[in-house]
Structures are given as C-alpha cells and as structure tokens.
C-alpha positions in Angstrom: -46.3 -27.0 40.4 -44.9 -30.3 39.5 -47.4 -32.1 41.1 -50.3 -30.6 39.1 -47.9 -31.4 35.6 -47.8 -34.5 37.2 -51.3 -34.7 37.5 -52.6 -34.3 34.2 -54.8 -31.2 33.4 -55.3 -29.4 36.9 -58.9 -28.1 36.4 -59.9 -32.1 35.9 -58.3 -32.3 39.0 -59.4 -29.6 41.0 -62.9 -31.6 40.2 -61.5 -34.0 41.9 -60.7 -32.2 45.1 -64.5 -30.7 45.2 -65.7 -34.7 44.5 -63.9 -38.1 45.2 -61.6 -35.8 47.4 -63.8 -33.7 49.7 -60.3 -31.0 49.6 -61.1 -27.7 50.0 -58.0 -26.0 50.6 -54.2 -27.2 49.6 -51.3 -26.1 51.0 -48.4 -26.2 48.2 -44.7 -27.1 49.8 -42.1 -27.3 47.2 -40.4 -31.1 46.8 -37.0 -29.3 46.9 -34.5 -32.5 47.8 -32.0 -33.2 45.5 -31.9 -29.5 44.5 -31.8 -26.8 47.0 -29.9 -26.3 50.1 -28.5 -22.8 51.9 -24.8 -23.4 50.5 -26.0 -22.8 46.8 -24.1 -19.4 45.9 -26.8 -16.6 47.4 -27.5 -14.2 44.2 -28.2 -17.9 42.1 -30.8 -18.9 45.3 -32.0 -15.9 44.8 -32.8 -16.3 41.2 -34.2 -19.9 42.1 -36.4 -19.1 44.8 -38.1 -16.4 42.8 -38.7 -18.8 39.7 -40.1 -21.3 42.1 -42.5 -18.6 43.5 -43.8 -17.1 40.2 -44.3 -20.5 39.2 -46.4 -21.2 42.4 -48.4 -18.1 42.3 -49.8 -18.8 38.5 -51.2 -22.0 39.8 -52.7 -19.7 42.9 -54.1 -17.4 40.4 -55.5 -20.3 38.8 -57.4 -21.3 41.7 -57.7 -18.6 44.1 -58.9 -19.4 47.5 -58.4 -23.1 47.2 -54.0 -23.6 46.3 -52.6 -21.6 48.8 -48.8 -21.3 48.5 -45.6 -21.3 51.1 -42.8 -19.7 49.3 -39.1 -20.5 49.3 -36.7 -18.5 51.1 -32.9 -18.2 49.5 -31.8 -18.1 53.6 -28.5 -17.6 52.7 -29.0 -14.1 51.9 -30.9 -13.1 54.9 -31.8 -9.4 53.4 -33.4 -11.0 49.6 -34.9 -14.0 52.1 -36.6 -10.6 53.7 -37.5 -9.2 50.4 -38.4 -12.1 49.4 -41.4 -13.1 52.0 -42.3 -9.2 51.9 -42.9 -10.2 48.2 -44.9 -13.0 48.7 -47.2 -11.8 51.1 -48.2 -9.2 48.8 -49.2 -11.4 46.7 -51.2 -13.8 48.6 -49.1 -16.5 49.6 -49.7 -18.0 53.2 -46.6 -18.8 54.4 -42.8 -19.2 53.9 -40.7 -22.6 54.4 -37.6 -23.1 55.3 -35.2 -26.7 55.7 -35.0 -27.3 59.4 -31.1 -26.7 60.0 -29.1 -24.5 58.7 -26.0 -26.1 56.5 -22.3 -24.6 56.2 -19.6 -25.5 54.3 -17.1 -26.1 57.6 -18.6 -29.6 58.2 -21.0 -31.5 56.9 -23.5 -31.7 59.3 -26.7 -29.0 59.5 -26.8 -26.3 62.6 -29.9 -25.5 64.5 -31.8 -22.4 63.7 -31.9 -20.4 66.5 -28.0 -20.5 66.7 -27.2 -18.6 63.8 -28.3 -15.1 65.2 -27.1 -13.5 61.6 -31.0 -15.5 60.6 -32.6 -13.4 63.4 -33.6 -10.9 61.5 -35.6 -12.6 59.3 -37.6 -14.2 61.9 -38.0 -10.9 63.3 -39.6 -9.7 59.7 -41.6 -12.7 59.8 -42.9 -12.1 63.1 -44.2 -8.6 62.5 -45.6 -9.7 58.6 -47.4 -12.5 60.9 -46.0 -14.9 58.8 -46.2 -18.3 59.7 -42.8 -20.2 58.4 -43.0 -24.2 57.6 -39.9 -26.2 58.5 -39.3 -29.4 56.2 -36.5 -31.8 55.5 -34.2 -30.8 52.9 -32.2 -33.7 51.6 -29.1 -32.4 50.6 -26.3 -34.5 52.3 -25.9 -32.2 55.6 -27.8 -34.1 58.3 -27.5 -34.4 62.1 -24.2 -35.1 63.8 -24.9 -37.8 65.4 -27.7 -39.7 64.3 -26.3 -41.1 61.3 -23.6 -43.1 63.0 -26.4 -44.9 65.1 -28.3 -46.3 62.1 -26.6 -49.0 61.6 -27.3 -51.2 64.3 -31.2 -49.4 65.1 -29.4 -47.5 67.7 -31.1 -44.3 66.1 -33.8 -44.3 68.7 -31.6 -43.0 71.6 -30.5 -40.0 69.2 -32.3 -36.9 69.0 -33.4 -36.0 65.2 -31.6 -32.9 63.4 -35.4 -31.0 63.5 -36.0 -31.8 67.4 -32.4 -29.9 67.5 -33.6 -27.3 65.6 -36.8 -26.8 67.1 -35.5 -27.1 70.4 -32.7 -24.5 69.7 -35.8 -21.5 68.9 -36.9 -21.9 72.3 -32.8 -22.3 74.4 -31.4 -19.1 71.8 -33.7 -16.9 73.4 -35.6 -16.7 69.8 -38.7 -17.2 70.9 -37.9 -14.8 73.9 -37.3 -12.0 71.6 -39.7 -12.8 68.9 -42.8 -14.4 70.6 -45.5 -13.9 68.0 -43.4 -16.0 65.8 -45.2 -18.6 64.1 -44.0 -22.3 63.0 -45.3 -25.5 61.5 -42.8 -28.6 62.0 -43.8 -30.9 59.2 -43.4 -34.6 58.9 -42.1 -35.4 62.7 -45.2 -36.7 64.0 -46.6 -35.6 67.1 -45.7 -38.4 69.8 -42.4 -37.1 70.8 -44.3 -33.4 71.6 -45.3 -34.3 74.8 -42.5 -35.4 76.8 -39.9 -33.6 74.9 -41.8 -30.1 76.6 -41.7 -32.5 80.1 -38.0 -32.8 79.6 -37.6 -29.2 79.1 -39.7 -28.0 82.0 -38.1 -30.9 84.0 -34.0 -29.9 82.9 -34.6 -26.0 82.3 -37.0 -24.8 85.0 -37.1 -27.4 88.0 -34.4 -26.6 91.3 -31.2 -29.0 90.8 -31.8 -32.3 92.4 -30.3 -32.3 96.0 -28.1 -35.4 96.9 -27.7 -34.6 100.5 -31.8 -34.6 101.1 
C-alpha cells in the first residue's frame, strides 16, 4: 500500500502496468523491516497485522484480478495467525507470508521453522486452506548464528544463510512429512544454490554410510 502512495495516483499507474509495463498481475508483499518481527507482544501483532491487511485488501478491491495480496501473519499467536489467514482467504487474498526464522527473546539469533512444532498447526491450517505461504527476510536484528561472524573477512561464503536453515529444517522436522500439500515460495535467495543443496541432502540423508574398510 505504500508503494502505490508512493507512486502517485494508483489508477495513472495501473495504466502504466497495462502500457510501458506489460504487468498483468502483482503480487503485494509488505516492506515490513524495521517494524515487525514475532517478539512484538502477540494481541498488539494482532492489531497490526489486521490494519496491514484491511489496508491491502482496499487496494485489491480497487483493482480486482490484477493486485493480488499475501497477508501478514502475527505468528506469535499461532491461533489469531490461524484466524487470521482463514480471514484472508475469505476475502481474496492469495497467500500468507511469513519472515524465514522464527526469533525468541533467549538469544539473539532467529530459529528454523520446522523446529518450533508449537507453529505446526498453522502450517497444518494452511495446508488444508491450500494456502501457499511466502518466506521473506525480516530485518529486525535476529539473524543467523553463525554467518554474521564470517563477514568480516568474506568468509560468509562457507556459511549457510539463516533461510537455507530454515528451509532446510521443513524438510529434516518431519514438516513436510506430515503436511505434504504444504505450499512455499522462498523469495529473494536466488535459485543457484537449489540444485546441489537437494544433492547434498540425498547424498548425507538417504545414501548407505561410506565404508572405510572397502
């Protein structure tokens, strides 16, 4: 919603997409660094997430069919994230999003999804609205435990990223087991490390153990 204020008046814009453009659907994430994370106290996320929604759905009522929104989840509150994305799929929205980890006030570093089985349920709720759940970056000061400490000398390269931790921990929880209609996009990763990342896995999790004596 921003963006479009940002944008000047949206229907001169919207000309835009069917012109210079050549858009014919958008997909609305919100820019939510600087201002929302999971430790914010859960009936005020609550309050937040649904302001954010509202907000997005006038602009979908606005342009039905071409802004299609992904609503925020206050994941803190596992039962109002529920409500929450039964909510917006009754009114049209096309997906939820969620950050990729999952901060907590013991450390300050985020924790992989799929290890907090209190946030199964919700993927469970998502899996049978057919829900398809963005993950995106939330820049709110808890990042990966190890990769930070490498960027000083470019030694970031040999450390996994907070998201491939994430991502990786849906499929070793047994997550994706238990839920496997679940739906995900990982967003702003790049593709490149796909491939042998699924390698490595087949490779560490499913070959026999390599035997020294043969």
């Amino acid at each position: 919603c921003a963006m479009f204020r940002s944008l000047g008046d949206p229907v001169a814009r919207m000309q835009d997409y069917d012109g210079r453009l050549a858009i014919d659907q958008h997909i609305v994430l919100p820019q939510f660094s600087g201002w929302w994370s999971y430790l914010i106290e859960p009936e005020l996320a609550g309050r937040m997430a649904r302001s954010h929604n509202e907000s997005l759905l006038r602009v979908m009522q606005q342009f039905p069919g071409r802004i299609l929104g992904s609503a925020l989840m206050p994941l803190q509150d596992v039962p109002a994230a529920i409500r929450e994305m039964e909510w917006a799929q009754d009114r049209g929205f096309c997906s939820v999003v969620l950050d990729k980890v999952f901060p907590v006030k013991q450390h300050p570093y985020g924790e992989p999804l799929g290890s907090h089985r209190e946030l199964w349920p919700f993927f469970k709720r998502a899996e049978e609205l057919s829900m398809p759940i963005y993950l995106h970056n939330v820049q709110h000061g808890h990042r990966i435990s190890n990769l930070s400490i490498f960027q000083r000398d470019g030694l970031y390269i040999f450390a996994p990223q907070e998201g491939q931790l994430s991502l990786v921990s849906l499929i070793t929880s047994g997550l994706l087991d238990e839920y496997p209609r679940l739906q995900f996009i990982f967003t702003e990763a790049g593709t490149a490390f796909i491939k042998p990342l699924v390698q490595w896995l087949d490779k560490v999790l499913e070959s026999p153990p390599v035997d020294y004596d043969d």
